[in-house]
C-alpha positions as CSV (number, residue, x, y, z in Angstrom):
1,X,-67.7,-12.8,103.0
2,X,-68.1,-15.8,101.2
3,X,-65.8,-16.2,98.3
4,X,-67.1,-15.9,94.5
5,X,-65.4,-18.0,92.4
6,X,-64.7,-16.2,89.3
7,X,-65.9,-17.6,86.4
8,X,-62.2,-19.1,83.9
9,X,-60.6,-16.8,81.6
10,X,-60.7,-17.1,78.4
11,X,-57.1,-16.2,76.8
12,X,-57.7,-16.2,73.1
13,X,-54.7,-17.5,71.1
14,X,-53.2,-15.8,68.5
15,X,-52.6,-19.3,66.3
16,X,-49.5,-17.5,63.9
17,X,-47.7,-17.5,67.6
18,X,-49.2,-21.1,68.6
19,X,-46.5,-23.7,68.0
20,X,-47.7,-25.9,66.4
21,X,-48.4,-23.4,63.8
22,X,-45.1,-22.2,63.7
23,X,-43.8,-25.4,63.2
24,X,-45.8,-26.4,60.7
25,X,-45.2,-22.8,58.9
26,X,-41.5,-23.4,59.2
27,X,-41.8,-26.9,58.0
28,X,-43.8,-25.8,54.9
29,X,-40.8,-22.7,54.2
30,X,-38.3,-25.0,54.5
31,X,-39.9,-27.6,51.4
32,X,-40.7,-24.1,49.8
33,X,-37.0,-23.0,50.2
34,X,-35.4,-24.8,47.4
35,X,-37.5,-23.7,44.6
36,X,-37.5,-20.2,45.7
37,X,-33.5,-20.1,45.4
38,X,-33.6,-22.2,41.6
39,X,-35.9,-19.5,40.5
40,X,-33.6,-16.7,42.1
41,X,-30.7,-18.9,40.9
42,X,-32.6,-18.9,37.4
43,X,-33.3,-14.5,37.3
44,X,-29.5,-13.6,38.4
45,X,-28.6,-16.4,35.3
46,X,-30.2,-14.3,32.5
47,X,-30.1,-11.1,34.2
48,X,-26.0,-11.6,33.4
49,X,-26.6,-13.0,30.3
50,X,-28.4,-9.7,29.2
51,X,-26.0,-7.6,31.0
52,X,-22.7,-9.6,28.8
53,X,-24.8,-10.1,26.0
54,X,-25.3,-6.2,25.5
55,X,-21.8,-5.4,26.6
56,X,-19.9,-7.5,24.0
57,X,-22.9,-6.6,21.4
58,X,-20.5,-5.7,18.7
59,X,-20.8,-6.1,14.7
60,X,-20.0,-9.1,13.2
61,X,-16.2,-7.4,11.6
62,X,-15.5,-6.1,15.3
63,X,-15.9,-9.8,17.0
64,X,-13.7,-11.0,13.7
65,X,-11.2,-8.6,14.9
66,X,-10.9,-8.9,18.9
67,X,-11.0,-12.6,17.8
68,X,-7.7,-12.1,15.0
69,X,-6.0,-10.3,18.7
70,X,-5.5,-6.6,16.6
71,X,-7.4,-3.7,16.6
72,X,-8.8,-1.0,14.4
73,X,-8.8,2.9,14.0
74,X,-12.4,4.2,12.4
75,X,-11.8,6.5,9.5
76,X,-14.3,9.1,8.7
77,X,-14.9,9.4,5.0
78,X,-15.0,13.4,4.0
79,X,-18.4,13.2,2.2
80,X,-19.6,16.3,0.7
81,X,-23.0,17.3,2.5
82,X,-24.4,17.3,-1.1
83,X,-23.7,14.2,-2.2
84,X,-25.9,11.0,-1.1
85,X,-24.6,8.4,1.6
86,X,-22.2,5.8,0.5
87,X,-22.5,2.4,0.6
88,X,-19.9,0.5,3.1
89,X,-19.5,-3.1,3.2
90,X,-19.9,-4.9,6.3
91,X,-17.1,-7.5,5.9
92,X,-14.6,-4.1,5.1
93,X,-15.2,-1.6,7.9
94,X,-13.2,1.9,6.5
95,X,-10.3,1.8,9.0
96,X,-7.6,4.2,9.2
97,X,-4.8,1.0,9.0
98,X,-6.6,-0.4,6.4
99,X,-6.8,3.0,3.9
100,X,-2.7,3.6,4.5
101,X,-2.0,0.2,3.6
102,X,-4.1,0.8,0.7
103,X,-2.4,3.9,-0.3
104,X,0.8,2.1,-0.6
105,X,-0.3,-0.7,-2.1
106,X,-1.7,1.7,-4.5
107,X,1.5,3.3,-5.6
108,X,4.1,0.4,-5.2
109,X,5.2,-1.9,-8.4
110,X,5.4,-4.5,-6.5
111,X,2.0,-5.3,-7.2
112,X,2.4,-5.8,-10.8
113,X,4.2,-9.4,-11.9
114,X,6.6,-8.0,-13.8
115,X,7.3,-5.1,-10.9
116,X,7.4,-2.7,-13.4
117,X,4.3,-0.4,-13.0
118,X,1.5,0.3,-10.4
119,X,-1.8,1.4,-10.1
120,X,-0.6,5.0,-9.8
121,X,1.0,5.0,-13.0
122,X,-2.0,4.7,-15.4
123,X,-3.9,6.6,-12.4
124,X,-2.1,9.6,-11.4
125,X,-3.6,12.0,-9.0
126,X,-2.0,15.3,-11.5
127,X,-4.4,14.4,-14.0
128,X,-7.6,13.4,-11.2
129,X,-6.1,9.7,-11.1
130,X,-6.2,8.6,-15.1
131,X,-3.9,9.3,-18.2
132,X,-3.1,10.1,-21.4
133,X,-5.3,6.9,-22.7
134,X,-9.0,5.3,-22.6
135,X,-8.3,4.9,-18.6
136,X,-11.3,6.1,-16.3
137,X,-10.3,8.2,-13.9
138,X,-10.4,6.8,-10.3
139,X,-13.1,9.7,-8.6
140,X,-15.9,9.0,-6.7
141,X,-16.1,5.2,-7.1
142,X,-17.5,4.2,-4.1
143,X,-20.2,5.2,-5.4
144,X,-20.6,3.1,-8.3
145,X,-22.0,-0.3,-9.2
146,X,-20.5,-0.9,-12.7
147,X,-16.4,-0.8,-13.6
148,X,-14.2,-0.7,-16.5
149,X,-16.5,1.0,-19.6
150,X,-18.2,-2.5,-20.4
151,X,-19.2,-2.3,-16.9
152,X,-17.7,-6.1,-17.3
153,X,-17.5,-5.9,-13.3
154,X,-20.4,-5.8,-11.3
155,X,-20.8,-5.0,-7.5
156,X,-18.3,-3.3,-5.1
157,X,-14.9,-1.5,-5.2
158,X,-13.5,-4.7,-3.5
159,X,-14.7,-6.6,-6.5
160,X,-13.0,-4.6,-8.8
161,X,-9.7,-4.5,-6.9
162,X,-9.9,-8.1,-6.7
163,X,-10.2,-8.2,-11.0
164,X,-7.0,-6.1,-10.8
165,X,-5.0,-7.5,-8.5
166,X,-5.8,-11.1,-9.7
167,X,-6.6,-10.7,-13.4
168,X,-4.3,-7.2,-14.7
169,X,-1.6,-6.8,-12.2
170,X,-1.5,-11.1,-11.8
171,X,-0.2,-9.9,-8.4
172,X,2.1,-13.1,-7.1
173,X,1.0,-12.6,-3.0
174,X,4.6,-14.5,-1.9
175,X,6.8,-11.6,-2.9
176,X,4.7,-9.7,-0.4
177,X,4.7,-12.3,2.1
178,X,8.4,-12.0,1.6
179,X,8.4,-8.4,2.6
180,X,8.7,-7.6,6.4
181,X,7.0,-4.3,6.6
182,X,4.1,-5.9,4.3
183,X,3.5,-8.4,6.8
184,X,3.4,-6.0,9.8
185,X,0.7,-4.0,7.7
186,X,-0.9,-6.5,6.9
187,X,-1.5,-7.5,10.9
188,X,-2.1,-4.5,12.0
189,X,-4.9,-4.0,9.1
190,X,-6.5,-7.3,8.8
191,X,-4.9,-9.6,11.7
192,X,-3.2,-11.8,9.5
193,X,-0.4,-13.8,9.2
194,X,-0.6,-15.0,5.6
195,X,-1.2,-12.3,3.0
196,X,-3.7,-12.8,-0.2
197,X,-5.2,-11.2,-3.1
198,X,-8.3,-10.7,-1.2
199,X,-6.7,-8.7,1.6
200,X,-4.9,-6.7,-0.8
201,X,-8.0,-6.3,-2.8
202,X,-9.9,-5.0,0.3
203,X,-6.8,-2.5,1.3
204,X,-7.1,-1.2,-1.9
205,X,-10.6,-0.6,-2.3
206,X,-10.3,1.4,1.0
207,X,-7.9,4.0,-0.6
208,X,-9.8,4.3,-3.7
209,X,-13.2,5.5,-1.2
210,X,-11.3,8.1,-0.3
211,X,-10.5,9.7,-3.2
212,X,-13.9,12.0,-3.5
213,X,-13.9,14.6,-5.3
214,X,-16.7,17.4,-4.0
215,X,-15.2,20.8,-4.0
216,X,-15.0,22.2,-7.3
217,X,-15.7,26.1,-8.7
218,X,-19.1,24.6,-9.4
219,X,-19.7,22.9,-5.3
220,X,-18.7,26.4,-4.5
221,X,-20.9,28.1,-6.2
222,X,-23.5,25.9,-5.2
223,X,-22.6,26.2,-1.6
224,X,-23.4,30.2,-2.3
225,X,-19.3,30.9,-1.8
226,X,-18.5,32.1,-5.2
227,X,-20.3,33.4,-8.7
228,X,-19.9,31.7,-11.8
229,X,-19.1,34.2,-14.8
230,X,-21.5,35.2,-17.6
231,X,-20.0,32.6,-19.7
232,X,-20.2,29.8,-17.2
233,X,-23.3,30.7,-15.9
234,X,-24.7,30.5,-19.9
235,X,-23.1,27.1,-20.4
236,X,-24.7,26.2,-16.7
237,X,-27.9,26.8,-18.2
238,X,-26.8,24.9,-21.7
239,X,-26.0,21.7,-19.5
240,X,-29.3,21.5,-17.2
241,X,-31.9,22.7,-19.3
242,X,-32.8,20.3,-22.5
243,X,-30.6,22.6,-25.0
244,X,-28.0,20.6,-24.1
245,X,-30.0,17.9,-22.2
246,X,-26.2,17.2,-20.7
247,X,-28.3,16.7,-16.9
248,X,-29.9,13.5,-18.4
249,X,-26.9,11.1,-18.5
250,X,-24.4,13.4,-16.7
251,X,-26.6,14.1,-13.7
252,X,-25.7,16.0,-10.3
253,X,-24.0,15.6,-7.7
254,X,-21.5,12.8,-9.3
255,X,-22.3,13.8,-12.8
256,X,-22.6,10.4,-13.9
257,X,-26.0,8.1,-14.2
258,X,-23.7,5.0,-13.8
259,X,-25.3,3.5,-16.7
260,X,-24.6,2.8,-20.2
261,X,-25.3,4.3,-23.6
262,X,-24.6,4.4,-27.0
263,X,-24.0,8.3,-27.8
264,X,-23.6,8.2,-31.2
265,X,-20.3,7.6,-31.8
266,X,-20.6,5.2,-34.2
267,X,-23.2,3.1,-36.5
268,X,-21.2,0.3,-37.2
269,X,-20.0,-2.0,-34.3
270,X,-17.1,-4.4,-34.5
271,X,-14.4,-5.4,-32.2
272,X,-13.7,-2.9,-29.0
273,X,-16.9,-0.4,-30.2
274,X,-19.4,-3.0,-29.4
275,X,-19.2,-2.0,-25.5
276,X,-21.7,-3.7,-23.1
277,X,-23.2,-5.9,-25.9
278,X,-19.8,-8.1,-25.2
279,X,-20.8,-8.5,-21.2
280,X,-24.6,-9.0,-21.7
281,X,-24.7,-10.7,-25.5
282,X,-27.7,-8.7,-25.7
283,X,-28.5,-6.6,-29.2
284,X,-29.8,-4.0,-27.1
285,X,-26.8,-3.5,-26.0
286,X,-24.5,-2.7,-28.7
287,X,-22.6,0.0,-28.6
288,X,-23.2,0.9,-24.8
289,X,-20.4,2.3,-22.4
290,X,-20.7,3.4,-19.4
291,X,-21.2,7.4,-18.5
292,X,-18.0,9.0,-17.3
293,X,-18.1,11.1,-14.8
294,X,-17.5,15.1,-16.3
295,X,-15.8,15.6,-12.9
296,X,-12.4,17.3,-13.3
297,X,-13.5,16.4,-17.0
298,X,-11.1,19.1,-18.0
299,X,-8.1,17.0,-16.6
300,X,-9.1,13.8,-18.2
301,X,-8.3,13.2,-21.9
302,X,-8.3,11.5,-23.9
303,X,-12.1,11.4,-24.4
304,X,-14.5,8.5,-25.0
305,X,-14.1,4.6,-24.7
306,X,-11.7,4.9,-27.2
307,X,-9.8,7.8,-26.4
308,X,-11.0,8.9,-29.9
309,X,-11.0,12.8,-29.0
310,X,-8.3,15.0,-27.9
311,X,-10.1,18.3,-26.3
312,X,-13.3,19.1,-24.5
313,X,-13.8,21.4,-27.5
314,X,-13.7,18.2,-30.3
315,X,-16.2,16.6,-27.8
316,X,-18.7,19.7,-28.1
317,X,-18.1,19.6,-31.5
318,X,-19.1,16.1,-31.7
319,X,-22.0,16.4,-29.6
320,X,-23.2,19.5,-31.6
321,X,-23.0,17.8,-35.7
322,X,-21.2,14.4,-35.3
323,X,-23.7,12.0,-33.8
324,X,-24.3,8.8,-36.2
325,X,-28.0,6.9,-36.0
326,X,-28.1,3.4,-35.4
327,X,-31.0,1.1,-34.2
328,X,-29.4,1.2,-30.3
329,X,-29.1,4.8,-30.1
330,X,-29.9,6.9,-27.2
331,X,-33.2,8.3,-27.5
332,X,-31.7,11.1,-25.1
333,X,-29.3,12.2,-28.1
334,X,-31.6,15.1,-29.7
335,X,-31.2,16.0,-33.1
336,X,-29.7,12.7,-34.6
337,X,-31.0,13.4,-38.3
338,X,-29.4,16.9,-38.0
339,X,-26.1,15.6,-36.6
340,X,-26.9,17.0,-32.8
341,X,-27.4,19.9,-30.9
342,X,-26.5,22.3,-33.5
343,X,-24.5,24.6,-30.8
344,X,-23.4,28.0,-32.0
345,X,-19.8,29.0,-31.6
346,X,-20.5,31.0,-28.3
347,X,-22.5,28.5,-27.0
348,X,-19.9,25.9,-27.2
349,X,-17.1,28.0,-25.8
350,X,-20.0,28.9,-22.7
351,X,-20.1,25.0,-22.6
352,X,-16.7,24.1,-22.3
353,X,-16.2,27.2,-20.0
354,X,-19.0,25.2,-17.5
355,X,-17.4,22.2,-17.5
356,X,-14.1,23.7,-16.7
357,X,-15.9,24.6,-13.2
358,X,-16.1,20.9,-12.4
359,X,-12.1,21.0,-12.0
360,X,-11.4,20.4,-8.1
361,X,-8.0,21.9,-7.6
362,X,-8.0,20.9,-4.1
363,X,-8.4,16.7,-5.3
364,X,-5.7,16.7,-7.4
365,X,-3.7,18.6,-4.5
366,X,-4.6,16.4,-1.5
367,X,-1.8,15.2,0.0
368,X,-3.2,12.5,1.6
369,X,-4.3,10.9,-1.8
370,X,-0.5,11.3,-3.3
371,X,2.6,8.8,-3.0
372,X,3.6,8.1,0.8
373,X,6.6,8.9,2.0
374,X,9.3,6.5,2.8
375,X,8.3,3.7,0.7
376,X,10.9,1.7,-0.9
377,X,8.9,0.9,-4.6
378,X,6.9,4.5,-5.6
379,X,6.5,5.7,-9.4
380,X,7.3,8.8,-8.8
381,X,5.1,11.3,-10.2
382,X,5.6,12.9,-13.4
383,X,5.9,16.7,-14.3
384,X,2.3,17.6,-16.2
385,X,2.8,21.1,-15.3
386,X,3.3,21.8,-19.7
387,X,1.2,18.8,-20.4
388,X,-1.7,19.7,-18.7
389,X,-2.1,23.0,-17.3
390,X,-5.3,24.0,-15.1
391,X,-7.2,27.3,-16.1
């Protein structure tokens, strides 16, 4: 048989497998290859940068602190759940070293230039942190704008501290530099090596926001614990309703409006009576001071900027038929041409039987607010046991 020549095969060719292809592929993977490992190069880059970024994220005190080589304790503030949110400073974080430094900074003479008295002994904590003179007491501060009853200092607890340290104690910063232990506090508080009237300042104001004052007869008779007795519960409704129209100035929970008024006290103004009209200059301002708070009001006299009144009952009394017109009066004092409220006898006594419910028994027994133990300057505490007795 005669052979048939088969007609040639044709192989197709894949061209991926060709080799010229794959060289050229290769060739075009290898000029590719650089900026495919910068742009790798360039994602791990700020992929780590996120990742440190976020794990160091910390608040501007807590980098000043793991800079300064010392750390902090946080101190929880007991805030009474009926009372609003305090303000805290940012460059002052509420630390547990910095609040016992305060504490004995607050009851050590050492502070004062002539060494002979402290804050504790015009504030003492027997008589809700004042005394037996026109001192405010130190409760609830941190919750204030306005200090001293001029309101002469504006701003934060640390700005008033600073006004007493540097201005009324004229504290002189190298004795404590002097001191050891003063030195070691101060480290451990503020990581410092050289101690000034702005650290002890800050210290200070740290103590002083702790000393709240939020569990009274009346906070537990809010909180539905307790009753109030017929004649409390009549001056309670004396107080909040516009009887008394007490609420208006002296308003819950602080019992304070932080502002200022002229009350009546007077119709002629000259030297210390002329109140905020010496910080502002203004006219309006004459004989404006600042609301007290009524808050362990029963533990606080003398009354008034001047300390003009001795009892809570002379200050119902005064209230009641005392008031004296003048052009910057208060238009919240009722009554003014009639001398004021015109209170009976019982409803005075039902009065003063209310406020007595704003005495916190538990403040003025808080250890943790008294002298500390083992310092080497303390005032010690005086007996106000006769002096002052709590009902």
């Amino acid at each position: 048989m005669p052979l048939v020549e088969e007609p040639e095969r044709k192989v197709s060719v894949d061209p991926e497998r060709s080799s010229g292809f794959q060289a050229k592929k290769r060739e075009q993977m290898e000029q590719s290859r650089p900026i495919m490992d910068r742009s790798r190069m360039l994602f791990i880059l700020i992929l780590l940068v996120f990742i440190l970024g976020n794990c160091n994220r910390v608040p501007s005190h807590d980098k000043t602190r793991l800079r300064a080589g010392y750390t902090s304790t946080p101190y929880k503030l007991p805030i009474p759940p009926n009372f609003p949110p305090m303000e805290m400073p940012e460059d002052n974080p509420v630390t547990v070293e910095r609040v016992r430094l305060g504490r004995k900074l607050y009851y050590d003479p050492l502070l004062h230039k002539s060494g002979s008295m402290a804050c504790g002994s015009c504030h003492i904590q027997d008589w809700s942190f004042t005394t037996f003179d026109k001192v405010l007491p130190h409760v609830n501060l941190g919750w204030n704008r306005f200090f001293l009853w001029d309101g002469k200092i504006e701003g934060r607890l640390e700005d008033v501290m600073l006004y007493e340290v540097e201005s009324f104690m004229q504290t002189e910063t190298a004795r404590l530099n002097r001191e050891k232990q003063y030195r070691r506090l101060f480290k451990e508080a503020f990581g410092i090596d050289r101690i000034t009237s702005k650290e002890i300042a800050y210290a200070l104001a740290q103590f002083v926001r702790t000393m709240i004052s939020g569990d009274s007869k009346y906070d537990q008779y809010v909180r539905d614990e307790i009753e109030l007795t017929p004649a409390e519960t009549r001056g309670y409704k004396i107080f909040f309703a516009e009887k008394g129209g007490c609420f208006h100035c002296h308003m819950k929970p602080l019992f304070t409006d932080n502002r200022f008024h002229n009350n009546g006290l007077d119709n002629v103004f000259k030297g210390d009576n002329r109140g905020r009209y010496e910080v502002t200059h203004t006219r309006a301002d004459m004989g404006k001071f600042k609301t007290p708070t009524l808050r362990n009001i029963e533990l606080t006299s003398r009354y008034m900027h001047d300390g003009r009144f001795k009892t809570l009952e002379e200050v119902i009394d005064f209230y009641s038929k005392g008031l004296k017109d003048s052009e910057t009066i208060d238009p919240l004092m009722k009554n003014v041409d009639k001398g004021g409220l015109q209170l009976t006898e019982q409803e005075k006594m039902d009065l003063v039987a209310f406020l007595k419910t704003l005495t916190d028994i538990s403040f003025i027994n808080n250890k943790q607010l008294s002298p500390p133990e083992g310092s080497q300057h303390l005032v010690q505490r005086p007996n106000t046991s006769a002096s002052r007795p709590v009902n």
